[in-house]
C-alpha positions in Angstrom: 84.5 92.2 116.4 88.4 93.5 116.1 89.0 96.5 117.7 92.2 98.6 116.9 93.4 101.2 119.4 95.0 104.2 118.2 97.6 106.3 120.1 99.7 109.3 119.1 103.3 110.2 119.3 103.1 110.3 123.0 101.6 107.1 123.2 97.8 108.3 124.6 94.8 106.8 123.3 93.7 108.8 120.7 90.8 106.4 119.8 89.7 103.1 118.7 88.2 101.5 115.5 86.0 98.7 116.1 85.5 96.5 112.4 82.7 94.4 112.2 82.5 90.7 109.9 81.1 92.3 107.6 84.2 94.8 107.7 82.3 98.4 108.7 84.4 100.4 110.7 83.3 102.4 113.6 85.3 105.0 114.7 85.3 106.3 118.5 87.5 108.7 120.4 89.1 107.8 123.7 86.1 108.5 125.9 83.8 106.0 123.0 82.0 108.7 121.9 81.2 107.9 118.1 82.7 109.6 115.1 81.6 108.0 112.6 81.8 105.1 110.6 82.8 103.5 107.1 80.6 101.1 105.5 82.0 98.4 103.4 78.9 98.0 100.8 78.6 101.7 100.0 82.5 102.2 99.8 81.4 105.5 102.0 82.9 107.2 105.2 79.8 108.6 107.1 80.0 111.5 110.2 78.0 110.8 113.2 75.1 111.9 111.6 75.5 109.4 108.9 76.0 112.5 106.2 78.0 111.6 103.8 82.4 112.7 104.3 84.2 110.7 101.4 84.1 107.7 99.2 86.5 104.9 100.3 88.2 103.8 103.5 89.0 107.2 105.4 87.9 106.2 108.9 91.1 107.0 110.5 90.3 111.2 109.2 87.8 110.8 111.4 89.7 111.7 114.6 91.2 114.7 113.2 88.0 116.2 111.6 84.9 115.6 114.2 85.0 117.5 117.1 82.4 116.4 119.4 83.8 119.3 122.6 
């Protein structure tokens, strides 16, 4: 599994998407708390509770829209 870290301007961990072979994303913030995910078959970007956000690749909204605080 490939895991991509994501910072912001100032260089802190915003979060990290974790792709799988099969090439699902899964989207975590900094502390690993899951945001949600993208799945590759369905062409769909899921929230935590696995409701449907968007079609397509949007993972990386993720960290902006879920607030899990």
């Amino acid at each position: 599994m490939e895991r991509i870290l994501v910072r912001d301007s100032m260089g802190l961990l915003t979060g990290m998407i974790e792709i799988n072979e099969r090439g699902d994303k899964i989207v975590r913030d900094s502390r690993g708390r899951y945001l949600g995910r993208y799945d590759v078959l369905t062409n769909t970007t899921m929230d935590p509770m696995g409701r449907f956000l968007y079609k397509g690749d949007q993972a990386s909204i993720l960290f902006g829209i879920i607030k899990l605080d």
